[in-house]
C-alpha positions as CSV (number, residue, x, y, z in Angstrom):
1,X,-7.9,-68.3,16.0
2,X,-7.0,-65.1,14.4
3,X,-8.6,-62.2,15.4
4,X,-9.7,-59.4,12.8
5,X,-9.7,-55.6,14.1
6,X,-11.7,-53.6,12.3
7,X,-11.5,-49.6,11.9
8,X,-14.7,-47.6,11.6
9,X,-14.1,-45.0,9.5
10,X,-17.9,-44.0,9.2
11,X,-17.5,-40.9,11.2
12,X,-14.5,-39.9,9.2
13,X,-16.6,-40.8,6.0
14,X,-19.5,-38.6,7.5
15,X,-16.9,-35.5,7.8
16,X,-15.1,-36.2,4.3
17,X,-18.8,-35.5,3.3
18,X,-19.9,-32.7,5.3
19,X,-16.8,-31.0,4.3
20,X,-17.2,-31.5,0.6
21,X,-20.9,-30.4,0.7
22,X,-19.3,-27.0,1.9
23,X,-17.7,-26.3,-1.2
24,X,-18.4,-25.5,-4.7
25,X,-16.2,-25.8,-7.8
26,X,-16.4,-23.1,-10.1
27,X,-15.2,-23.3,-13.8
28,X,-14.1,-20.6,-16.1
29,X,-12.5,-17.5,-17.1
30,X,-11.9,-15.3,-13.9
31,X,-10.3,-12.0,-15.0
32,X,-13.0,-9.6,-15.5
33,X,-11.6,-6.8,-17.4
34,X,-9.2,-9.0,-19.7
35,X,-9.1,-10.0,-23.4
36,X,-9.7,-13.4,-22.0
37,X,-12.9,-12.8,-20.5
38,X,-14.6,-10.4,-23.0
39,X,-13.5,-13.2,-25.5
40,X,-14.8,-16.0,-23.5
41,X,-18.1,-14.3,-22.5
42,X,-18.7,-12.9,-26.3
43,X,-18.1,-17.2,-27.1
44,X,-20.3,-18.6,-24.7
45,X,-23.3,-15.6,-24.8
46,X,-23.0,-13.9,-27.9
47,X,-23.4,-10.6,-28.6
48,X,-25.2,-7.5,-30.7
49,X,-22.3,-4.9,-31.5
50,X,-23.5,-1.3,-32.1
51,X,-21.7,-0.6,-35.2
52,X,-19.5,3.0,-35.1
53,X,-17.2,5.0,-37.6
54,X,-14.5,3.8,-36.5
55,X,-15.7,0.0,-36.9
56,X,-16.6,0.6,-40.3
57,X,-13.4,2.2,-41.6
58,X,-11.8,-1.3,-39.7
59,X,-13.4,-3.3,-41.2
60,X,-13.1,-1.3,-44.6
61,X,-8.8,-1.2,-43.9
62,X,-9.2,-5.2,-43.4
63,X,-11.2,-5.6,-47.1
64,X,-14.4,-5.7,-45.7
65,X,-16.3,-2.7,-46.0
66,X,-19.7,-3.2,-44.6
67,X,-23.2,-2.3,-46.1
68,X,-24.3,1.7,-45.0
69,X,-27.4,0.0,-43.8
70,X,-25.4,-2.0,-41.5
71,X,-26.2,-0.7,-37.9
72,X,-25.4,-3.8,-35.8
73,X,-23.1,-6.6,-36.2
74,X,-24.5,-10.0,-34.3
75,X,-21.7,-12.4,-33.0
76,X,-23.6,-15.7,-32.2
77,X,-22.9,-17.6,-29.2
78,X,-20.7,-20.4,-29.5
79,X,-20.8,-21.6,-25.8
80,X,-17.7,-23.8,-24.5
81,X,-18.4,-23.9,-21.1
82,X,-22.5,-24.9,-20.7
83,X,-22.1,-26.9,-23.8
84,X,-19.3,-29.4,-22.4
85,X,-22.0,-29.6,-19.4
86,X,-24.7,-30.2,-21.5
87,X,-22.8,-33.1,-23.8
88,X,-20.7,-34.8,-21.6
89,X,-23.1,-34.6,-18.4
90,X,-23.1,-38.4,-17.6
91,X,-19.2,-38.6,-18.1
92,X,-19.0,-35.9,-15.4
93,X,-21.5,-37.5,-13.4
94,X,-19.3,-40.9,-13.9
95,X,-16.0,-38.8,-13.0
96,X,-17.1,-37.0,-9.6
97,X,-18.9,-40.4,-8.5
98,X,-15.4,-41.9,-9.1
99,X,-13.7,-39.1,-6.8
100,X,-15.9,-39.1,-4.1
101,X,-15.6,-42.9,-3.9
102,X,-11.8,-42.5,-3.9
103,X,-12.6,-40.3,-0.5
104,X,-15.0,-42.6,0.7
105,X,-12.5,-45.1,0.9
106,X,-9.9,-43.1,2.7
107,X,-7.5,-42.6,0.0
108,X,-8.5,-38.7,-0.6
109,X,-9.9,-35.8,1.6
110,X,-12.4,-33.7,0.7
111,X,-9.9,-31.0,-1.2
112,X,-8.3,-33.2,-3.2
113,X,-11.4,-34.8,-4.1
114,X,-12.5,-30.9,-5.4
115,X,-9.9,-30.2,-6.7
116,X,-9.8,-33.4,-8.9
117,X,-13.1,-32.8,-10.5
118,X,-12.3,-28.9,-10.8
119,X,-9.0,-30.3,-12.5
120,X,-10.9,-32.7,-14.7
121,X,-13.9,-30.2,-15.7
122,X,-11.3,-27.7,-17.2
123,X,-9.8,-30.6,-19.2
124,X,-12.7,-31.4,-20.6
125,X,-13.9,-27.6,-21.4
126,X,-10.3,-27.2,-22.5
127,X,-10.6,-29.6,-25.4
128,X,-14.3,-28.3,-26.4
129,X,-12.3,-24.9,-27.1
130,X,-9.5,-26.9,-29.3
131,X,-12.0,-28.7,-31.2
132,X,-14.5,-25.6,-32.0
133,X,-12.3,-22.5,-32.4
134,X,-9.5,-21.8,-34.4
135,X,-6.7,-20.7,-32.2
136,X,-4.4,-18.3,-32.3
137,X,-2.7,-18.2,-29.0
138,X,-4.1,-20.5,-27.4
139,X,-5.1,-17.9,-24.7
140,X,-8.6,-18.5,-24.6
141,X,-7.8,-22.6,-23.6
142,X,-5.2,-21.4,-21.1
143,X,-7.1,-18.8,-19.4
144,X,-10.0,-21.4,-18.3
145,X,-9.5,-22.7,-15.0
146,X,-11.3,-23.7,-11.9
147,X,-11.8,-22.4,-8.1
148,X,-12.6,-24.3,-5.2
149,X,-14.9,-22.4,-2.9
């Protein structure tokens, strides 16, 4: 009769968890100060502009002189980041369970388990960008990334 040894991995499971628990995936543009982030927050927020002299003869250089009783200009939000969240919340939900069963079963730790759904959730915000702004550079897209915590 064969014999069957079996490994019990539930205290390894239980630490894989613990650990994981610890940390937090962040997503986003993490330059404060740079063109990237004034851009990204102005997207996803919005923003009231005071309007000066010197944006008024801009804008009248670029063909678009604006009305004298113009005193604000209002830049609506056009949010990337919650809006990927909010849309394509049971597809993340679907993608993290899948991760966390890959550590379950011994195949990731807890890091590469982060990092996967950090890697996936910029994807995915990464593609809202291409398919609602008109790009440029491309610098906005790039500058998104994520941070394990």
């Amino acid at each position: 009769m064969a014999k069957i040894k079996d490994k019990n991995r539930i205290p390894e499971m239980k630490k894989n968890i613990q650990e994981l628990s610890k940390k937090t995936v962040r997503v986003g543009v993490f330059e404060p100060g740079s063109l990237d982030y004034a851009v990204a927050m102005v997207h996803e927020y919005g923003t009231n502009i005071a309007v000066t002299n010197r944006m008024r003869g801009w804008f009248l250089a670029q063909g678009y002189p604006l009305p004298g009783e113009t005193t604000h200009i209002t830049i609506p939000e056009r949010s990337f980041i919650r809006s990927t969240f909010d849309s394509e919340i049971d597809e993340i939900k679907t993608q993290v369970a899948r991760a966390v069963g890959f550590m379950l079963d011994g195949d990731w730790d807890e890091n590469r388990t982060a990092r996967t759904v950090g890697a996936y959730l910029v994807g995915q915000i990464r593609e809202r960008v291409e398919s609602q702004f008109v790009m440029r550079t491309g610098d906005l897209r790039k500058s998104i990334k994520y941070r394990v915590e």
